[in-house]
N, C-alpha and C positions, 0 to 999 in steps of 0.2 A: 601744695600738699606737704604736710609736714612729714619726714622721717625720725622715726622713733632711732637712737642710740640701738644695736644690737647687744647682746647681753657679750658681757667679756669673756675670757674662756675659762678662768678660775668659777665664775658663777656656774658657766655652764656643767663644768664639773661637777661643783656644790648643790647643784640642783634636787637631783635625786636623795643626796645624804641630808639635805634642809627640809625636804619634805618631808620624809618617815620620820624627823624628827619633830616635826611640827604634829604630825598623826601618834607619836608615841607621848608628844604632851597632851595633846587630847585625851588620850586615854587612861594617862595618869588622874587627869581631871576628871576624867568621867568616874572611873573608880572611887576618887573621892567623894563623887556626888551620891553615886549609887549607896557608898551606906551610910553623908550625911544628911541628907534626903528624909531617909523614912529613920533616924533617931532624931532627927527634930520635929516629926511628925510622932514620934512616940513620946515624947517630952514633954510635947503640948496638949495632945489628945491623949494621949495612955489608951489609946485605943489599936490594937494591931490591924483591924479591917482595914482603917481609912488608910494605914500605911501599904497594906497592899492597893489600897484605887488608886492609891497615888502614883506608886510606880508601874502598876496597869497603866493607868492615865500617860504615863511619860513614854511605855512601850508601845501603845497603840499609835501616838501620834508619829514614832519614831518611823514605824512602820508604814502609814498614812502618808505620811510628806515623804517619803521615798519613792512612793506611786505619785502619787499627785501631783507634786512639785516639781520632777523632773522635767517636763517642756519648758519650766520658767526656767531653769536652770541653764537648758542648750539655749536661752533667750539671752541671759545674763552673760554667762562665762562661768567655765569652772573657778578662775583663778578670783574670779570678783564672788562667787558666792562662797567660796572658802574666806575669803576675807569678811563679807558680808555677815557671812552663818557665825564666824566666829567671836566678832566684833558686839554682834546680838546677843550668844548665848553669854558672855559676861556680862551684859548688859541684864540678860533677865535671872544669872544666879545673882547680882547684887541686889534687882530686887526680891529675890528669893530671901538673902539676907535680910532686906529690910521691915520686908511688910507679911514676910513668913508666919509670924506669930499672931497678926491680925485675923487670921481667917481659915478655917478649912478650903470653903470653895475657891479663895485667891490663891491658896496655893496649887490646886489641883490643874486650876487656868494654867498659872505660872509654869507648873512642871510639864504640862503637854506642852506648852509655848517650846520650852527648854527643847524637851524630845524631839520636834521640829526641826531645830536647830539645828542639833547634833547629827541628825540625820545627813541633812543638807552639808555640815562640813564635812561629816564620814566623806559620802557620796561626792562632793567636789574634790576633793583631797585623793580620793581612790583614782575618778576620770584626770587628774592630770599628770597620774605619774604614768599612763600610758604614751602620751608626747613624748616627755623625758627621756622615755626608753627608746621611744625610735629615735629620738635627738643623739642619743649619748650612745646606741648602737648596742646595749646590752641586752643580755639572755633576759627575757621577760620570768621565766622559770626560777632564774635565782636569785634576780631581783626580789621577785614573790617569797621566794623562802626567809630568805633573809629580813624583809620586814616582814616575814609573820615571826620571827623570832621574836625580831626586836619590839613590836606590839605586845607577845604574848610576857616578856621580859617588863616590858611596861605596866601591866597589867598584876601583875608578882608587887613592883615597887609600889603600884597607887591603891592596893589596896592595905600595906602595908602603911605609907602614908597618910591613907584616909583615917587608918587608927589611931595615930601615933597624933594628928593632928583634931579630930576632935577630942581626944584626952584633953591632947595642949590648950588647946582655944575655945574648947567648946562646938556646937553642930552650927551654930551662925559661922564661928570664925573660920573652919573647915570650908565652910561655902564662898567666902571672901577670897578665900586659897585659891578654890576651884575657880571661881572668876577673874584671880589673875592668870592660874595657868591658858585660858582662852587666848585674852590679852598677848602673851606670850608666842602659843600656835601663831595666830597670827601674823607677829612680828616675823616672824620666820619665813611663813610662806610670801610676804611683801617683801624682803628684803635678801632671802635666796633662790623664790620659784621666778622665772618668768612668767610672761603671758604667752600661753601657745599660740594663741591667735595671731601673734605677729612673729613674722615670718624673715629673718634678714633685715631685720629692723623697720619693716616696713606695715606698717598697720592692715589688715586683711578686714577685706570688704566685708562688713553683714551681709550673709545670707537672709533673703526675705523672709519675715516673720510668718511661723507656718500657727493657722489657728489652734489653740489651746485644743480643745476634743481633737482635731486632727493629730495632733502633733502624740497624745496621752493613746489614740487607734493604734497610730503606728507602732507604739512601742509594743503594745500586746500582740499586734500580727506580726510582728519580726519575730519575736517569743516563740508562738506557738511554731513559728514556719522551721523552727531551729530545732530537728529532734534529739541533737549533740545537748545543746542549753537547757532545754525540757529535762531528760534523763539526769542532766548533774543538777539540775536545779531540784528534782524528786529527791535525789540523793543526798543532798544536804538537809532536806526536811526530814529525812529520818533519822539523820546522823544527830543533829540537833536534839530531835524528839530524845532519842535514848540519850544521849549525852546529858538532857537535863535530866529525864529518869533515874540516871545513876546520879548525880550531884542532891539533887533535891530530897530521893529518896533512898535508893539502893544500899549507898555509901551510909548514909547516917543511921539507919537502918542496923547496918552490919555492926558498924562503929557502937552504937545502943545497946542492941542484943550479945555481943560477943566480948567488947569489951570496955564498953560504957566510960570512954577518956575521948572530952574534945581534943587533945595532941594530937589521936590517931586520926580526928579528922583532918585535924591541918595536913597530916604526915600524907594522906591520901593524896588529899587536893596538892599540895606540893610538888610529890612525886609526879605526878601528871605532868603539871605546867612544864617543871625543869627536863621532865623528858623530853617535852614537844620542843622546849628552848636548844637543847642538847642537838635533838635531829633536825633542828629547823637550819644549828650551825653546816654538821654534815650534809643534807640535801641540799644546801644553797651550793654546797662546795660539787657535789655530783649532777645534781640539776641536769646540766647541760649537756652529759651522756647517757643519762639514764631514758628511757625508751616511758614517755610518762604514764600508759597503760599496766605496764606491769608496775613500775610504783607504784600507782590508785589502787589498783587491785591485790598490790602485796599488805600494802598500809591497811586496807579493808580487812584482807582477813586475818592477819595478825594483831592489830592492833584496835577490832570493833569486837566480837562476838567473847574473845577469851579473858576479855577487861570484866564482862558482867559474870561470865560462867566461873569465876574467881574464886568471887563471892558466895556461891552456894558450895561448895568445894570444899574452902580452906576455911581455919579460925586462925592462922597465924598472918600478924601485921607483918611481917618481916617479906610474906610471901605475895601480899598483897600490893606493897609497897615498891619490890620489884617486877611482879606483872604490868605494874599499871604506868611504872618509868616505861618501862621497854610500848607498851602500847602509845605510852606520848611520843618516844622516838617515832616508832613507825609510822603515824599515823600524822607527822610533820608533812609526808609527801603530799596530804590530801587538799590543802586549800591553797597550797604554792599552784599546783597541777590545775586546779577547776580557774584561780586565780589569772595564770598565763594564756589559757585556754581562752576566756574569757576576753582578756587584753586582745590575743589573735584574733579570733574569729567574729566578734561584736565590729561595726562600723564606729568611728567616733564619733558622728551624727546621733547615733544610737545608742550611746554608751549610758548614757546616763539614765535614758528610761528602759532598756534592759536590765540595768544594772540594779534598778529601783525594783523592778519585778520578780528579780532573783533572792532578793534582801528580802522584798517581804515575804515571797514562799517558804524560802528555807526558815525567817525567822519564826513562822507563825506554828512549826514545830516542837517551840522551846515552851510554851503557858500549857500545848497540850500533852510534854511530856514528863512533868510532875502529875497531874491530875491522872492519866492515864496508870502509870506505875504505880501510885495511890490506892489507884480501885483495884489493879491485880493484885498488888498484896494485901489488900485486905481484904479477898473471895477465896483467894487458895494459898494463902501463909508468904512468909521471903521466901523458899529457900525454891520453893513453886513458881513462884512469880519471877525468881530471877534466872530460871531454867526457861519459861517460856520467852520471857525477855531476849534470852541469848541465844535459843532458837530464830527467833524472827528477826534478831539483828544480824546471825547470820543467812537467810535465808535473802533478805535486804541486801547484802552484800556478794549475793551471787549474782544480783543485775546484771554487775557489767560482762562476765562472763556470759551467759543464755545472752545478752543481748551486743555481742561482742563486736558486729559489723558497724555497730553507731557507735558504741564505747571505743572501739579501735581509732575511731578518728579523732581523738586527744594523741594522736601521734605524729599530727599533721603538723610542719613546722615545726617539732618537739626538738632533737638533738642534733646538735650543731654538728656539722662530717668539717675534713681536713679541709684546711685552708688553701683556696687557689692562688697564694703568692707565695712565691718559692723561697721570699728572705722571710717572713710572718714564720714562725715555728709552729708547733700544734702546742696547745694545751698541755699542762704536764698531768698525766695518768689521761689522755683523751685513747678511749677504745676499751679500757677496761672494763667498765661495768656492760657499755655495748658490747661486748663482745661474749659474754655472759646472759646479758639479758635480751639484745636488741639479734637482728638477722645479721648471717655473717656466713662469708663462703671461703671454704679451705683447699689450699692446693697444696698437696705433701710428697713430699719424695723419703719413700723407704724402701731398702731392701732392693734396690734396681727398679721400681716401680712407683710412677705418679699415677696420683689418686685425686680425687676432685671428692670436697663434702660441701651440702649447706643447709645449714640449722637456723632456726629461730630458734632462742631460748632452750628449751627443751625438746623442741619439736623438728622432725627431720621433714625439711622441704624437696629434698629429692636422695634417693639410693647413692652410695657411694660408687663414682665409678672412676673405671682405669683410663689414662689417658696416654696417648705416646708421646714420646720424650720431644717430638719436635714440635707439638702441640702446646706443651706444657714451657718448651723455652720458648714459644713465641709470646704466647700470653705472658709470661713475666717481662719480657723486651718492650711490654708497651707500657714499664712501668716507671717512672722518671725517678730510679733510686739506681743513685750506683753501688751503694753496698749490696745491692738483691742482685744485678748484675756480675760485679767481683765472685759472691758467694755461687753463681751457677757458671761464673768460668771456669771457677774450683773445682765444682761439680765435676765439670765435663773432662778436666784435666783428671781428676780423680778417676774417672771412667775409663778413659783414654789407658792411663796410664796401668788401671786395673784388667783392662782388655788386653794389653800388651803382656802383660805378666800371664793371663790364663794361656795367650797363643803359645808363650814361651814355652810354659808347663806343658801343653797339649802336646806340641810340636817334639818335647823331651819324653813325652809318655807314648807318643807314635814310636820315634826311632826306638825307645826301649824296646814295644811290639816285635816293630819288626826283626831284632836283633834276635829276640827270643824265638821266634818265627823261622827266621834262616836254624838256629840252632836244634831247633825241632827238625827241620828239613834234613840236617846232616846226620840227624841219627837217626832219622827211619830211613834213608838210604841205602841199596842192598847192598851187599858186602863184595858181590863180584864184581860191582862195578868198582872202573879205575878213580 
């Protein structure tokens, strides 16, 4: 039996940071494709239909091989079909470059082919940075933040790029781009991801090949059995839904009617992005003490319902521009959170076709929520349509609240406590935001008197009550800090030394009494007497 070489420790390290870079070239590429795609399809047809079948065509299959494909996948290997998917999708934008111009129907083949693809990388590329994070011991949570910055920051650049590069080159030479950026992913993930499958350098047995339909049941019964994945998996499909309702319509909408400048739509869409990129830095940075229920929940209703209700509101950009930064901040917590939650609680047997299931639910929110927002405002006007909009998006976002016993459980696993090795230090700023947001119990001494509180968040979990002092130093004695210890010998010296002083005073305010007392005594005394 051969022994594979184990991966070195510099690799191992590089791991996770070659990955999200291999997933933030993707993106860049995809970005490019998405808008040279359908301007070479308008180039050549001047028709705008076939440029939407087209990119229908590339989203249905995106969505299709995400269901589908996934048992080939736990067949193949993440790390070979991220190789595989990537290695293909350059292979089919170059013949998108070549034989693009040939044909309506060849391209429409082609660009589902592509969709396919991309799928399959996403989805490989997603299931293997869950290994990594058990390998490498990191917070799943801030992992998650911090590549959804860096995605969403990719996403900024390639569609930036996409512009700048078909000026330059034209919609073929833009697609040539996008086919080596594949190329590229690629190289990255060969040359810094490992293979999870092996183990200590030692190649891991195949598991027995489970049959296609069996394999594509199970993933739907694990789904439904999961009512934690159901609820976030509903809840992306709304988020999504309005999400595109505001971009496709809402925003341009506002932008048209109030002050008719594409800038202000860029300024929109902008503000958005760099808010989400903004809060994706911070949340990576809190992640790991933030309690992730109340982020979901604060992100929701900060940063969903008061983005659309803006709109019918205000006519100034200026005011638009900063609601909607601040809602991208907030609103960073929400796919790091579903994102982590996801890594924990899915099996890695199972990753791949949950994770397929989740992708296509939530996406299939995004085609119905331009068309949806389209027909409300033209039955009851914008300013109608974006008031009932912001109704139901908040009304959506009270889920998790009414259904708070299954939404509470994205808490499971969530924030790291102090570390059981007494050289390892804590975290710097670990307990602040817990201690604010998460449960916490207080023991205080004021005024001669220990008190015992404890709070969740806002919410008091039991009456304040009084405790006695030997009670109260026992419970701190079992605490393996010696400044807490120093500080209640102080105490007690404090005490001591203030009990002494009242006895003193007491002991000076008797004899006074009594002084006063005898002196009382000698003059009511009768006067015959000797």
């Amino acid at each position: 039996m051969s022994i594979a070489t184990p991966p070195s420790p510099w690799r191992t390290r590089a791991a996770i940071p070659g990955l999200v870079a291999a997933e933030a070239i993707s993106v860049i590429g995809g970005r490019m494709s998405f808008l040279a795609i359908p301007w070479l399809v308008l180039v050549t047809t001047g028709s705008p239909v076939k440029v939407g079948v087209v990119a229908g065509a590339e989203t249905l299959a995106y969505v299709l091989s995400g269901v589908l494909a996934a048992p080939l996948q736990d067949r193949i290997g993440s790390r070979a079909t991220s190789l595989l998917s990537d290695v293909g999708s350059a292979v089919v934008m170059g013949a998108i470059a070549l034989t693009g111009q040939l044909g309506f129907g060849v391209l429409i083949v082609l660009s589902s082919l592509a969709g396919a693809l991309r799928a399959q990388a996403d989805r490989s590329k997603n299931n293997l940075l869950k290994p990594l994070m058990d390998a490498a011991g990191t917070d799943f949570t801030r992992v998650s933040a911090a590549r959804e910055g860096v995605l969403r920051t990719s996403g900024l650049i390639g569609a930036s790029v996409g512009g700048v590069a078909i000026a330059a080159f034209g919609a073929i030479g833009a697609i040539w781009v996008d086919a080596a950026s594949f190329l590229i992913g690629a190289a990255l993930v060969a040359f810094f991801v490992p293979d999870p499958a092996r183990k200590d350098g030692e190649p891991k047995k195949p598991a027995p090949a489970e049959p296609y339909l069996t394999a594509l049941r199970g993933g739907f019964t694990y789904f439904t059995s999961e009512p934690l994945l159901r609820a976030v998996t509903g809840m992306l499909f709304f988020t999504n839904l309005f999400n595109q309702a505001s971009a496709v319509v809402f925003v341009p909408m506002w932008v048209l009617t109030v002050l008719d400048s594409p800038v202000a739509l860029g300024s929109v869409a902008a503000a958005y992005a760099i808010g989400m990129i903004v809060g994706s830095v911070v949340f990576a940075t809190l992640a790991p003490y933030l309690p992730r229920y109340s982020a979901l929940v604060f992100g929701y209703f900060v940063g969903g319902a008061p983005r659309f209700l803006v709109f019918a509101l205000s006519d100034n950009l200026t005011v638009i521009v900063v609601v909607t930064f601040i809602s991208g901040m907030v609103m960073c917590s929400v796919n790091p959170t579903v994102g982590a939650v996801i890594y924990q609680r899915v099996p890695g047997p199972m990753l791949a076709r949950a994770g397929g299931i989740i992708m296509a639910v939530a996406m299939a929110g995004i085609p119905l929520g331009g068309v949806l927002a389209g027909l409300v405002v033209e039955r009851l006007g914008f300013v109608n349509g974006v008031l009932l909009s912001s109704v139901l998006y908040f009304a959506v976002t009270l889920t998790p609240v009414i259904r708070h016993r299954v939404w509470r459980e994205l808490n499971d696993a969530g924030a790291r406590g102090p570390t059981a090795d007494p050289a390892v230090a804590l975290p710097r700023g670990y307990g602040l935001a817990a201690t604010a947001l998460g449960p916490r119990v207080t023991l205080r001494y004021s005024d001669g008197e220990w008190t015992l509180h404890a709070r969740s968040g806002l919410r008091r979990l039991a009456p304040r009550r009084v405790l006695r002092a030997k009670t109260a130093a026992h419970a701190l004695a079992q605490l393996d800090a010696p400044a807490v210890h120093e500080a209640v010998r102080e105490l007690a010296r404090h005490e001591h030394d203030g009990a002494g002083r009242e006895a003193a005073r007491l002991r000076a305010e008797l004899a006074r009494m009594e002084f006063a007392m005898s002196q009382i005594n000698v003059g009511l005394r009768p006067s015959h007497l000797p």
